[in-house]
C-alpha positions as CSV (number, residue, x, y, z in Angstrom):
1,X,0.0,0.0,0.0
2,X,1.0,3.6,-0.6
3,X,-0.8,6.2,1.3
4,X,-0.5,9.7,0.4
5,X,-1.7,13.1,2.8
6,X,-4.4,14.8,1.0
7,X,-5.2,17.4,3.3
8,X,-5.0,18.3,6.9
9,X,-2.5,16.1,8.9
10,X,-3.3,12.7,10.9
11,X,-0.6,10.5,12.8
12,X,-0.1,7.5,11.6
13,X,1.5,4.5,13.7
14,X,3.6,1.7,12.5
15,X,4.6,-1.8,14.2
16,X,6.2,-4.5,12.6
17,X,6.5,-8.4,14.1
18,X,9.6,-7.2,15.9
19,X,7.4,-4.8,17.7
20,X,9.7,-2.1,16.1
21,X,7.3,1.2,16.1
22,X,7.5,4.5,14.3
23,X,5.0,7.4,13.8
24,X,5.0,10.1,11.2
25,X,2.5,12.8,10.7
26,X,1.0,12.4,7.1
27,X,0.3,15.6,5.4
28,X,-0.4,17.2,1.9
29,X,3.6,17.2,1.7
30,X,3.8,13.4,2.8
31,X,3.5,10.3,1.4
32,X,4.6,6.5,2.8
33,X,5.0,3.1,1.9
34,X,3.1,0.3,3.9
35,X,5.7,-3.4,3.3
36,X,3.3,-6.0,4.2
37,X,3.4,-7.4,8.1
38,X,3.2,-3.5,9.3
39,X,0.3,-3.0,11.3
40,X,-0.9,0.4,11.0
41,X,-3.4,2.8,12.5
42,X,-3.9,6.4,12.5
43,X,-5.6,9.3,14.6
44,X,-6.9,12.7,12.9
45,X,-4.9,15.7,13.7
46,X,-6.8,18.4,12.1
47,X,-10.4,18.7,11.2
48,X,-10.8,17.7,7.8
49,X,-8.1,15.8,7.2
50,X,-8.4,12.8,4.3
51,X,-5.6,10.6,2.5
52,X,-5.9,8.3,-0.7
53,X,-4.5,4.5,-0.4
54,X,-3.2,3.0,-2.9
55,X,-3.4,-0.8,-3.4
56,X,-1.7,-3.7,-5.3
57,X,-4.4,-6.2,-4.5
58,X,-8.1,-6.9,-6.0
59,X,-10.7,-6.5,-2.6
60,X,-13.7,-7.9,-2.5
61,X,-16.0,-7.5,0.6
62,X,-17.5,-10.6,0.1
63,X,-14.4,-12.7,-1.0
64,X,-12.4,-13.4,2.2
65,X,-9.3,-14.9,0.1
66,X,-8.8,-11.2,-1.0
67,X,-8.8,-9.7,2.6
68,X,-5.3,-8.7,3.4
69,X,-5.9,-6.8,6.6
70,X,-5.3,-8.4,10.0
71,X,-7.2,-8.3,13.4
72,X,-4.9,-7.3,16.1
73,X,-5.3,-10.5,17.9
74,X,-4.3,-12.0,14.8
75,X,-1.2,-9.7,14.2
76,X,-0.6,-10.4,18.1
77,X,-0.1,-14.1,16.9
78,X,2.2,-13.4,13.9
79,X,4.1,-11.7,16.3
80,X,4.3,-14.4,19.1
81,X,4.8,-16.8,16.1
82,X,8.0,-14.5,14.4
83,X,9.9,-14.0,17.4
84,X,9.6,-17.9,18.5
85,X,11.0,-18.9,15.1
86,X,14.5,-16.1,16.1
């Protein structure tokens, strides 16, 4: 995924299965690539704010084999599961 600030500014918040985090503030100015296996979440800063996300992958609501987004208890388990296998 590649998401790009539109307008205003939001935080966004990244973990990966080390539980390695950063946080950047996405802006009109800013844009990020999300590697797969980065769990991401973001808060708005500013009223108004929006972003476009741009995909690699067909979704289909209906079609769970094209879901590529994980629950956080099922993130919580890849993690448990990457840093067994060190």
């Amino acid at each position: 995924e590649i998401a790009i600030g539109l307008v205003g500014c939001e935080r966004w918040e990244f973990e990966d299965l080390h539980g390695e985090t950063r946080s950047i503030d996405l802006t009109p100015t800013i844009g990020v690539r999300l590697p797969s296996f980065i769990l991401h979440t973001y808060t708005v800063r500013a009223e108004g704010s929006g972003h476009l996300v741009i995909t690699n992958t067909l979704f289909d609501p209906d079609d769970p084999r094209t879901h590529d987004t994980y629950s956080l208890e099922t993130f919580r388990e890849l993690q448990r599961t990457e840093r067994a296998g060190r």
